[in-house]
N, C-alpha and C positions, 0 to 999 in steps of 0.2 A: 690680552686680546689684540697685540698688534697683530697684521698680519704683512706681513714684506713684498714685494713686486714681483719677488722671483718665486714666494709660494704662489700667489695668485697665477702665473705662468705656470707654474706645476702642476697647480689644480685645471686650469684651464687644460693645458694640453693630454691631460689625464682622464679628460669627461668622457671621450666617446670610448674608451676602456672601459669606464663603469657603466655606461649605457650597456654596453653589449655583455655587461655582466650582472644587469640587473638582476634577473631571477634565478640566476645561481646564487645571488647573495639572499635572496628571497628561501628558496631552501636550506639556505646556511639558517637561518634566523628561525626557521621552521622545528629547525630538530634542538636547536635554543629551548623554543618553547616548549620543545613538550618538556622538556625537565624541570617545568617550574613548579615551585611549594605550591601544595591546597593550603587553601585559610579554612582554621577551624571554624569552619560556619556551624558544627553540630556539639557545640562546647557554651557549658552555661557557664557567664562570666557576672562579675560582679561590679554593676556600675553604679556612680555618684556623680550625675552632671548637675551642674545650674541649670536656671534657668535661662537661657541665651537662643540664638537665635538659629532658627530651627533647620537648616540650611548645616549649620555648623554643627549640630548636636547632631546630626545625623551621620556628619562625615566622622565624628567623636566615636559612635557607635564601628562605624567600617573601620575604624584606622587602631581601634583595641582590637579587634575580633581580625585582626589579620587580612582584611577586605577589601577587596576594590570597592568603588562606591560609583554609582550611577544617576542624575535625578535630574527630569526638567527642573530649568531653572526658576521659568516663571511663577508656578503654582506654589514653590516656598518662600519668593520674594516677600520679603518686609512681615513672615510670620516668627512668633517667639514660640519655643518648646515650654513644657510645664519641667520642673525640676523632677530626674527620673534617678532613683535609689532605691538597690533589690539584686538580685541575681537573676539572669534571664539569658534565655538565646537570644542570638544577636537580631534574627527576626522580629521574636518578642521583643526586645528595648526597642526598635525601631516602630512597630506596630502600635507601643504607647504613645511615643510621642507623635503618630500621625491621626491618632484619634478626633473626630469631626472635620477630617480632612476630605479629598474626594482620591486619593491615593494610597497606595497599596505598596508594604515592602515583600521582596522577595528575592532569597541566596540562592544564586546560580554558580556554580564554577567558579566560586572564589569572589563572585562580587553581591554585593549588597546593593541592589536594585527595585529603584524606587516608581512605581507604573501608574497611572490612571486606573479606577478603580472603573470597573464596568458598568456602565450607568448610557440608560436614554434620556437621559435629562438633557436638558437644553445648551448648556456648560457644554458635557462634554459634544454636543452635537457642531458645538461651535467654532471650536478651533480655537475661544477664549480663553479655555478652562485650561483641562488639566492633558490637551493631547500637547504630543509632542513633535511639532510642526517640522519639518525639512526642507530647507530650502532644496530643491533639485526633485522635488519630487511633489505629485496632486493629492500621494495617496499620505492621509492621516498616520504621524509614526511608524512610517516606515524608513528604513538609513538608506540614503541614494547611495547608488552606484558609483557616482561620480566623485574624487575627490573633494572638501571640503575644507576653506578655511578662515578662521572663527576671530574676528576682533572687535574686543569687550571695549564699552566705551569706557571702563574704569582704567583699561588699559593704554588707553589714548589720552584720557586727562591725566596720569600719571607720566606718561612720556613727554608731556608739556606740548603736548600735540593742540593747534585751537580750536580746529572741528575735524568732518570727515575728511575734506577733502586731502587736508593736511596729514592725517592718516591714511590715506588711500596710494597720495605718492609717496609714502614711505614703506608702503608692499612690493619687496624684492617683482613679484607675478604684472605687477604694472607700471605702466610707460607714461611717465606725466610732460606728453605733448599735446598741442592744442588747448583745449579749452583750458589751460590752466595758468591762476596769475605768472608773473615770472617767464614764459615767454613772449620772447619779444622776435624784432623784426630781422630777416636773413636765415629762416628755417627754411631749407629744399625741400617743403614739402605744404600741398595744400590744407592740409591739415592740421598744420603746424601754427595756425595764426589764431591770435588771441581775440576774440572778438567781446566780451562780458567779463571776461576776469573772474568764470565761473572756474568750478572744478567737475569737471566730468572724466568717471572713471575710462584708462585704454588696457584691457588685459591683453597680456603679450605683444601689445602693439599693434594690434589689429584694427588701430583705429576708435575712438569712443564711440562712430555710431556702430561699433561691431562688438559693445558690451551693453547688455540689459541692465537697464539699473530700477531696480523698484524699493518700494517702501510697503511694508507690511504684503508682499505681496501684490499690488497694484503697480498696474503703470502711474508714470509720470508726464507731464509736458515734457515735449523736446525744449531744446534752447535755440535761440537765434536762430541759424540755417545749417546750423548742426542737426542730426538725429542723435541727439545724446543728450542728458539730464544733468543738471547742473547737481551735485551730490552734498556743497556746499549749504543749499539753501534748506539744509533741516538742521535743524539745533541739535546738535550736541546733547545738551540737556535731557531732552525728550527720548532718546535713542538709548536701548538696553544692549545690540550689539548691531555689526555687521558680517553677514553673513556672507562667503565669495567661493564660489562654483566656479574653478575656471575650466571649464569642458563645453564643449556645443552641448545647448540644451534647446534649441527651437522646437523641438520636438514634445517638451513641456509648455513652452511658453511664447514660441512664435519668433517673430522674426528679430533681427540684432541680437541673439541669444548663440553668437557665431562665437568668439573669443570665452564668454562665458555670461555670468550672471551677479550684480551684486544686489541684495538684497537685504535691506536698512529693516532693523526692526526695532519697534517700540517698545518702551515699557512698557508691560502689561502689568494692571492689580496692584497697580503704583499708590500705595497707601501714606500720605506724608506729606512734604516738601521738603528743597534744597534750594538757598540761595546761592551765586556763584559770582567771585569775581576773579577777574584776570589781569596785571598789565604786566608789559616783557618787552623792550626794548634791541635792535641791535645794538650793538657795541660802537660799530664803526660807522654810525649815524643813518637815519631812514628808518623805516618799517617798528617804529613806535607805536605796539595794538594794546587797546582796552575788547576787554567782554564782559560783559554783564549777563549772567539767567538765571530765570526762575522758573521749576516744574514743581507743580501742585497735584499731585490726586488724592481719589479716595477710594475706597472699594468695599463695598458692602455684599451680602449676601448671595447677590443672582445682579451685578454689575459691579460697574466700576468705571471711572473716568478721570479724564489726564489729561494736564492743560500745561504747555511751557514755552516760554517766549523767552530770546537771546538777542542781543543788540552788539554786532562785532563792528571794532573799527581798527582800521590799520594807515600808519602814513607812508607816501611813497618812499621808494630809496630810486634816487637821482643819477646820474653817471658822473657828478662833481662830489659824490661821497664816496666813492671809491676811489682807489689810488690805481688799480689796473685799469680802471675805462677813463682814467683822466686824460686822455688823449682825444674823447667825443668832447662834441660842444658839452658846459653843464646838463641842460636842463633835458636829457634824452632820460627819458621811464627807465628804469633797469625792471622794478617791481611793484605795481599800480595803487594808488591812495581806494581803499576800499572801505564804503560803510554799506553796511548789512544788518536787518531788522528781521527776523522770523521767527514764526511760529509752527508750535502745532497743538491741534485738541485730536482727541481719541476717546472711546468712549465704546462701552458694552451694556446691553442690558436684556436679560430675559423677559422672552413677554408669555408667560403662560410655562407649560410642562415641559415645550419640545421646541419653542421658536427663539433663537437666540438675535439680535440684530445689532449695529454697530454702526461706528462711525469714524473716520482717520480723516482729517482735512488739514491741511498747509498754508502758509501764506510766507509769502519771502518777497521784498525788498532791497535792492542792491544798487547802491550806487557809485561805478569807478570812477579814476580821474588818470589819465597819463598823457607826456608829451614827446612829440618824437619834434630834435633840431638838427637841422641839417647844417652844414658848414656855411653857406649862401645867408644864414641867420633867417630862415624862413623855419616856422618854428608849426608844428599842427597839434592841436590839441583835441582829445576824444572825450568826451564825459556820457559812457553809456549809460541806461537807469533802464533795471530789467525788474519786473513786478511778475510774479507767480503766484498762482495758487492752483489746490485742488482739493474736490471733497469724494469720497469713497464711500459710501454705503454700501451697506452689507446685511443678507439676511440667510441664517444656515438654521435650517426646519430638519429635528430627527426623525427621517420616516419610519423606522423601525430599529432595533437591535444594533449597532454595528454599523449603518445606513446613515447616512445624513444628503441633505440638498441644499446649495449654494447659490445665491442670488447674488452677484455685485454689478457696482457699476463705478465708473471715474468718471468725473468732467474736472479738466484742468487747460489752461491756461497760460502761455509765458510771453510777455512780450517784453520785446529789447528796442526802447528808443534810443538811438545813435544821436550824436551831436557832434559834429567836426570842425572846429573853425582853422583856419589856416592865416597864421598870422606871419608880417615883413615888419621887424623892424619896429614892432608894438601895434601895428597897423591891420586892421584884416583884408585878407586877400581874398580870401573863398569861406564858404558855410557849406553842408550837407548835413542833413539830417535826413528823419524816417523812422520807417519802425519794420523790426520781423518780429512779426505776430503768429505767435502757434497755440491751435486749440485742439485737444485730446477729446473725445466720448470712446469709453469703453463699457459696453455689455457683456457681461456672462454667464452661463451657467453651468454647473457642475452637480456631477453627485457622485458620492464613494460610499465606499462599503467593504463589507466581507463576504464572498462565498465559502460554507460550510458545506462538506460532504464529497467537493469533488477530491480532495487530496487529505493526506492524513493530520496538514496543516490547511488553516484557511485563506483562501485567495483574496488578496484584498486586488480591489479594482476603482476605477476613475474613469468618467466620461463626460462630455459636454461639449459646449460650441460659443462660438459670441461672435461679436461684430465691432470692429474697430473702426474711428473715424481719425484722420491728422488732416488738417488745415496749416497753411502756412500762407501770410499775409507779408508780400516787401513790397514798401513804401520809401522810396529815398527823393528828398526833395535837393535838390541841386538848381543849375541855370533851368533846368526843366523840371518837372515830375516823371518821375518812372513807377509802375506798379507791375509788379509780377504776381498769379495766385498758383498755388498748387496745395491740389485735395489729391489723399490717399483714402480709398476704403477696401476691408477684409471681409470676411464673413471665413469663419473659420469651426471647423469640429476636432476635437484630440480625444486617445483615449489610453489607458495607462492601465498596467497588469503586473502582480506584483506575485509570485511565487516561491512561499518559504517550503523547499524541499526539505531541510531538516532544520529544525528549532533549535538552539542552545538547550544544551544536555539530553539531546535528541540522538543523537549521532556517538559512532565510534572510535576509536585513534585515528586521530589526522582529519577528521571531519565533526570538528563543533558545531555550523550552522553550513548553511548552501543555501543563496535564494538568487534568483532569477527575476530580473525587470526585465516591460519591452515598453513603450508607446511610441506611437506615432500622431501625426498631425497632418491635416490638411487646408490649406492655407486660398481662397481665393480672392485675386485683385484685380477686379472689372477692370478689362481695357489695360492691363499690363500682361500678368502670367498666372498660372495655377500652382501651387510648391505642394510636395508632401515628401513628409521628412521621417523618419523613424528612429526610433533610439535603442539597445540593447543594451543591459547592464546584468553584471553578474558578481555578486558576493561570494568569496568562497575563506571561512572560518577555522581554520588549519587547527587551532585549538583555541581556548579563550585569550591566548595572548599574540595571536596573529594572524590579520584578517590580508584578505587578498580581494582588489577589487579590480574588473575590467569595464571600460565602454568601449561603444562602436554605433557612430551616428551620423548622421547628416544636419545641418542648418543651412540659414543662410538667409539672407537681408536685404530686404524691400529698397530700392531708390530713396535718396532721402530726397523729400521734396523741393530743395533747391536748385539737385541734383538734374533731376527731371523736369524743374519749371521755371528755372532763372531765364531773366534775360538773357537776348544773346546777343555777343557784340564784334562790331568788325572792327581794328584799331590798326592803324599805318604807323609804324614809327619806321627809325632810319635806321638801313640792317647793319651798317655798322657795329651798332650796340647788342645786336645779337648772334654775331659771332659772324659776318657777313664783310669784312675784310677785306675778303678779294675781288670783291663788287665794285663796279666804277663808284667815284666820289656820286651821291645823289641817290643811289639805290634803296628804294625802300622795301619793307615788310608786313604782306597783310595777314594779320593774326586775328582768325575767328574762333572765340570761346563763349563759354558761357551752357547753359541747359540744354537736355533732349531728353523730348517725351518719349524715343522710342528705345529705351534704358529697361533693361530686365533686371528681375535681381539678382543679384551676388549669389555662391551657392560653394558649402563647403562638407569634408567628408573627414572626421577626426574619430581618433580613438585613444583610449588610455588606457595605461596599467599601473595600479596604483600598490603600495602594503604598508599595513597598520600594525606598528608594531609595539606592545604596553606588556611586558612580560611582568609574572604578578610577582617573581624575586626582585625585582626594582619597580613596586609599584605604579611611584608617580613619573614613568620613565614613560615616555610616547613619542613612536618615531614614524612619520610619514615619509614616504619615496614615490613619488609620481614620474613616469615617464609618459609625455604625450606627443601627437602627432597630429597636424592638422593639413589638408590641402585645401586650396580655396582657390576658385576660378573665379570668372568673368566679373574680377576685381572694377568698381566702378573706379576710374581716375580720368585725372587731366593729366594726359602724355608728359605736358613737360610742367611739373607744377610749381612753385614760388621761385627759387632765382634760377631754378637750371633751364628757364624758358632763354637766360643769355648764352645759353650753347645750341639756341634752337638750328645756328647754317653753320656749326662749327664744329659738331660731334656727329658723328656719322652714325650713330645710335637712334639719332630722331629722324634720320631723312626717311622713315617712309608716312612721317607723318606731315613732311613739306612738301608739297608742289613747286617745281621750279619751272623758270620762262612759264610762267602762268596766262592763257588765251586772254584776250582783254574782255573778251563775254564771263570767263569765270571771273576776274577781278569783281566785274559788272553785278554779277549773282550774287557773292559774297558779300556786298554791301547791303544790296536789296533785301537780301534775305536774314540781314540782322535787325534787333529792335533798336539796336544804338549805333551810332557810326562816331569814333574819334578822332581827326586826324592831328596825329602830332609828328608827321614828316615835311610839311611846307604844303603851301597852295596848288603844286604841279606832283606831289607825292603819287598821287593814285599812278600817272603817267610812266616811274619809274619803278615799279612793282618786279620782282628780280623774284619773289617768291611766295607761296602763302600757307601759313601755318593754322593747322588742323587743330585748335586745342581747345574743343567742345567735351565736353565728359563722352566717354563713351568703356561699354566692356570689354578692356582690355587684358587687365591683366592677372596674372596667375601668380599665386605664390605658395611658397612650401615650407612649413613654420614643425621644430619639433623643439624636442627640448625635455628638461627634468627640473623636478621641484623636493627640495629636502626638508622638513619642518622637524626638529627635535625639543621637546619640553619636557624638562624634569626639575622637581622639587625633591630637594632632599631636609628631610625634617630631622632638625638640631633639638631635641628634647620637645618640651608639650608646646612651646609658646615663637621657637624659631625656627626659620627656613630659610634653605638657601634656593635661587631661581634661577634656571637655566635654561636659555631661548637662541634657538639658532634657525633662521630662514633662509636658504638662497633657492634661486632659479638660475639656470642655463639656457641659455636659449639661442640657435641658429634658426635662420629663416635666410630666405632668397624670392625675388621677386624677376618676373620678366612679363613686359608690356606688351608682346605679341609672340604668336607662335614662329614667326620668324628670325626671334631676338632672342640672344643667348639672357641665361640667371643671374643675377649680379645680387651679391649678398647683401642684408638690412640690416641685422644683427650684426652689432659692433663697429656702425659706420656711423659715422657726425650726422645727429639728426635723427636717429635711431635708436631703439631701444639696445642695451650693450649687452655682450654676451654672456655677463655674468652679474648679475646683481645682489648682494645679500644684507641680512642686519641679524647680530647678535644680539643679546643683554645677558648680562649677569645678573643676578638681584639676592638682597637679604631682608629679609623681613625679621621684625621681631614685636609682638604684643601691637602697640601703635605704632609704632616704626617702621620706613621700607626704606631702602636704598637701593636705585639700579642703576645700572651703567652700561649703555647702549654702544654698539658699532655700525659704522655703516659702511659698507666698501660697492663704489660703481669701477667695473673694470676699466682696460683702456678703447681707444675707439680710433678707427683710420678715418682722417679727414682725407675722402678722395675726391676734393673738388682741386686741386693740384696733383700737378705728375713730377718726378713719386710723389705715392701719397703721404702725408706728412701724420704722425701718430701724435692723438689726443690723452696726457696721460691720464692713468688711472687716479681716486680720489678716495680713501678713509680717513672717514672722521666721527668722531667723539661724542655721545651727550650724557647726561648724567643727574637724574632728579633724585630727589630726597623729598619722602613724605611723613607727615606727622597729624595722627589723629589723635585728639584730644578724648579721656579716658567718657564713657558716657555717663557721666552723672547730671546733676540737676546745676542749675545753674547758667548765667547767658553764654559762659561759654563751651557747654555740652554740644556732644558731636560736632567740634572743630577742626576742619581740617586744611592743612597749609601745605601746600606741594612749590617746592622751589627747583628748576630746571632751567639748564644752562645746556643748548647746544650747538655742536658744531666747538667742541670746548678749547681749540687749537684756532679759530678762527682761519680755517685754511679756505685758501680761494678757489672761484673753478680753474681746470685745469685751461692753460690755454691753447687757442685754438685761434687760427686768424680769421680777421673781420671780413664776411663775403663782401666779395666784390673789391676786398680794400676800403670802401669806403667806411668817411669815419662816425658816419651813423648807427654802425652796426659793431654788436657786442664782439669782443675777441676771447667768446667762450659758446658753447655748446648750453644754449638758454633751456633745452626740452631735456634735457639729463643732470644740469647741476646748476644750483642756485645761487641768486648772489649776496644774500642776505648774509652770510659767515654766520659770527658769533652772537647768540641769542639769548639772553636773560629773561625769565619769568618768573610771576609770583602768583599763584592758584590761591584764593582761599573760600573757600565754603561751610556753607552752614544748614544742617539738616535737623528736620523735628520729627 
């Protein structure tokens, strides 16, 4: 699995060749497929299985009878088969062992597929039961258009992963800047700064508030004065997978739905408990984590409910534990002391023939700790403490046949109290505190169905509307009080149509299925704008083993409330420090930033082409290829945002956002008309004003983001009992940004600070009986640091991980279903690639903090216990 710098160059300079070749390889793979084996689905065979778990005896059933196999996951979770012995079609074996189920087998084209049986009961009306939900789409079991992809939490606790978020930055598709622990100070980008030491998902880089993140389908609180969702604060435990849509789907789901969508889902029909514990240490001192959790359910005839609470803690790592940042003072954060306590309950229950209702609620607890020391031995310290929660109710009534109506609603909560003291010499010098406080209400309602009669298949449809509210509460207490509010409200209608023009085994050579998606949305926000977004999708089923899928749509994202209602502040320093040089000694610089109400939203135009490719002569073989494309305008930013405000008189890039020789009436204005005024130029500063910088948010800029995503998974089965597992992810990705239509593109992808243009992670893996062994890669490309001329090159970084699991055989006794997972990553202990410290100064890290961590080598011990 090594891979060398000069493939990585190879394959790099190789991409827009395969881009521009994608769907000639698409027809290559097309005339593939038609030549694959039928599986004897109409052969009566002779089986003898135990009794075992019915998930697995079903796959037992596909994998003698030559079969693909197909099944929601939920409806067979934690059920056991009866022991099946006799000769039968592969239907028939199957059909016994789902007997008193609410499901249904049935051989199409080589696979043995498992469906919801057709029923107005309340189950199925609910979306609890036995349908088969999609993320990316309103309507009941239908397959979005949009690419999709799929991470199992079994797959996260085996990778020695601690929760999501920690799987979330280890997805080739996202960029773990901003919200996430491990960055620290000297990121060029406002975006970039760690406020909660939360993890909030950025697909493609688009920013986290430019990815949706929900749970079971609901919204979330935002965090802090982010619009993004902290993804860390749901247990692990509680979570059956995540789901990640990375295409605009506003058009389903509304606004920040621009980059894409992640979408956490719970166990459903959770019959049992697991106890869990965790500890893993670095190697090279710091970041010492315990986890503890336990989920509970139960699930009985017409409900079921799920209760799991996780207690994570982790110790900082220091810049005096490293030997590369031994050159800062000790005590500077490299990666923040974090304890975290959450939960979640969940819960279904029918009330009557047709009315299903529900329940998902959260609560998360998080407290960091870090400290930033400057050379001067003035030393500041942050201890945020962020408290969440939220509860979702739900009620889905089936109106008739096929028809169902959906009532939900959200109220949730985050708030983030700051604490800053600023200590000299053991001494305090300064305190802030405060709090941003954000409150969620979401309504809505929906109803789907099937129309029958207009086509020779049935149109399924989605329609409905709701009403969104966001509050945001800043509270900072300093030499003064400051309070900022900003409310956002929607009222919104979408509606969704779904067209199978031919059905699997419907169609003739070269046409197994063809369906057609459209919706659109309409989005209004008093006293800002009006949006309406539309989306087209198209499935096209070349034969059972290769699917072709395209979109083409619009989204695009509301102001986030900071955005549009922070303070605003006028600050004089001395232009020296900002690039101002050739200024008489005493020249200063007044810099107005901070919020504007009169901010529209963001607004983007993407499409994709995606191919599925599972040919049924290498069964467990599936291979996705996405190419996609996004444009995205009236980019909300701060012109010059985190350090490159000290090229604000020096790069000729920003002067059309200076004023020079500024009137002393605009000086004058500029002050009056901020909520704060700071001067840190001297007593006679306002007098010597040389210029003054524009840097309040405003819709400036454009940017232009493509790129391709490759997923290959294959198992190859070694006799009854072994497997070998094979996992390959990367993304490519070019984007370029330009701040006005006056200003030339300047490229993001692959620059320091930036998401790089090539990302990927392998595994190998062997399974055997109780046994797994995998062995993971990770490769981040290289990246140009152009804050020097020439630019100076960040190098590229693969590295290593490697767990080992073992489950204990299930019999009786205390130590049945025992399982130990031991994982060691980063197994070369290699460091981030270097990069020089902005500004030189030695408070800042000399590595790229938002693309490579400094944790190194990682040791853990998993062990759990399940009834």
């Amino acid at each position: 699995m090594r891979v060398t710098q000069r493939a990585i160059q190879a394959i790099g300079g190789e991409m827009r060749v395969v881009r521009n070749g994608f769907f000639v390889g698409v027809c290559a793979c097309a005339l593939i497929s038609a030549t694959s084996a039928m599986a004897q689905a109409d052969q009566v065979l002779t089986f003898d299985l135990p009794a075992q778990s019915l998930t697995e005896a079903l796959r037992t059933i596909a994998r003698q009878s030559g079969l693909e196999f197909s099944a929601p996951a939920d409806p067979l979770r934690g059920k056991t088969s009866k022991p099946l012995k006799g000769h039968f079609l592969p239907a028939q074996a199957a059909n016994r062992l789902l007997q008193g189920t609410k499901l249904t087998p049935e051989v199409i084209d080589g696979a043995l597929i498992i469906r919801a049986a057709d029923t107005s009961t309340a189950a199925s009306a609910s979306g609890n039961g036995d349908d088969i939900i999609v993320t990316g789409s309103r309507i009941p079991s239908v397959e979005s258009p949009s690419p999709t992809i799929r991470i199992t939490a079994d797959s996260i606790e085996l990778a020695g992963q601690m929760g999501l978020g920690e799987a979330m930055r280890s997805l080739p598709q996202n960029f773990a800047s901003g919200q996430n622990p491990g960055v620290v100070r000297g990121v060029a980008s406002s975006g970039g700064v760690n406020l909660t030491s939360g993890s909030s998902p950025n697909l493609r880089g688009l920013g986290a508030d430019a990815t949706l993140t929900l749970m079971n389908g609901h919204r979330l609180s935002y965090g802090s004065t982010v619009q993004a969702v902290d993804i860390s604060s749901i247990p692990l435990a509680a979570v059956d997978r995540i789901d990640i849509v990375p295409d605009g789907a506003s058009a389903i789901y509304g606004s920040d739905a621009v980059g894409g969508v992640i979408n956490v889902v719970l166990k459903h029909d959770y019959d049992g408990a697991s106890l869990t514990g965790r500890l893993g240490s670095a190697t090279s001192g710091g970041d010492f984590q315990q986890q503890y959790s336990l989920v509970a359910g139960k699930t009985w005839q017409d409900g079921s409910i799920l209760a799991a609470v996780s207690h994570d803690y982790n110790s900082a790592i220091y810049s005096g534990d490293r030997a590369y940042t031994q050159y800062m003072p000790t005590e500077n954060t490299l990666y923040p002391k974090i304890i975290q306590t959450s939960a979640v309950l969940y819960g279904h229950q029918s009330l009557g023939h047709s009315i299903d209702a529900s329940l998902d609620a959260t609560y998360s607890r998080m407290t960091s700790f870090r400290t930033q020391e400057l050379v001067s031995s003035y030393i500041y310290e942050n201890r945020p403490k962020t408290t969440s929660y939220s509860i979702s109710p739900s009620v889905n009534i089936a109106m008739a046949p096929k028809w169902r109506l959906n009532f939900m609603g959200t109220y949730a909560k985050s708030d983030t109290h700051f604490d800053q003291i600023g200590l000299y010499n053991g001494s305090q010098t300064s305190h802030s505190s405060g709090c941003y406080c954000n409150e969620l209400v979401n309504l809505e309602a929906f109803g789907s169905g099937k129309i029958f009669g207009l086509m020779s298949n049935p149109i399924g449809i989605a329609f409905g509307g709701g009403y969104r509210y966001n509050h945001l509460t800043s509270v900072r207490y300093s030499a003064t009080r400051t309070d900022s509010n900003g409310t956002s409200e929607s009222y919104y209608g979408f509606s969704e149509l779904s067209l199978p023009f031919v059905e699997p085994g419907q169609g003739g050579k070269f046409i197994y299925r063809l369906a057609a998606n459209a919706a659109v949305r309409y989005e209004r926000y008093p006293g800002i704008a009006a949006v309406a977004v539309p989306k087209f999708g198209l499935l096209y089923g070349i034969s059972p083993a290769l699917d072709i899928k395209a979109t083409w749509g619009k989204s695009f994202k509301a102001p986030t409330l900071n955005q549009s209602g922070a303070s605003t502040y006028a600050q004089l320093y001395s232009a020296a420090d900002y690039g101002g040089q050739r200024f008489p000694t005493g020249s200063t610089l007044l810099i107005a930033s901070g919020g504007n109400p009169d901010l529209k939203p963001e607004k983007a135009t993407s499409w994709s082409a995606s191919m599925a490719l599972h040919p049924q002569f290498m069964s467990k073989l599936n291979i996705q290829a996405t190419y996609f494309n996004v444009k995205y305008k009236d980019r909300i930013v701060q012109p010059l945002a985190g350090t490159t405000v000290y090229q604000a008189l020096s790069n000729a890039a920003y002067a059309q956002y200076v004023t020079y020789s500024p009137s002393q009436s605009l000086i004058d204005q500029t002050v009056a008309d901020a909520d704060l005024y700071y001067n840190y130029a001297g007593a006679d500063g306002l007098n010597n004003v040389v210029a003054i910088l524009n840097n309040s948010y405003m819709n400036a800029a454009k940017q232009k983001i493509d790129g391709m995503d490759l997923t290959v998974d294959y198992k190859i089965a070694i006799g009854d009992r072994s497997s070998i597992l094979l996992n390959v992810t990367g993304a490519w990705l070019w984007s370029k940004q330009r701040l006005s239509s006056s200003s030339a593109y300047v490229n993001m992808a692959g620059i320091i600070f930036n998401p790089p243009r090539f990302k990927a992670r392998a595994s190998i893996g062997w399974t055997s009986g109780h046994f797994t062994s995998v062995l993971y890669g990770n490769h981040i490309s290289s990246l140009k640091d152009t804050r020097s001329t020439p630019a100076a090159k960040v190098a590229s970084q693969t590295t290593f991980d490697g767990s080992v699991r073992y489950k204990l055989p299930n019999k009786s006794g205390p130590f049945a279903q025992l399982s130990l997972i031991l994982n060691v990553q980063n197994i070369f202990n290699q460091r981030p690639p270097y990069a020089a410290p902005t500004s030189g100064g030695l408070d800042y890290v000399n590595y790229d903090s938002t693309n490579f961590s400094p944790i190194g080598r990682f040791i853990s011990l998993t062990v759990s216990k399940d009834w």
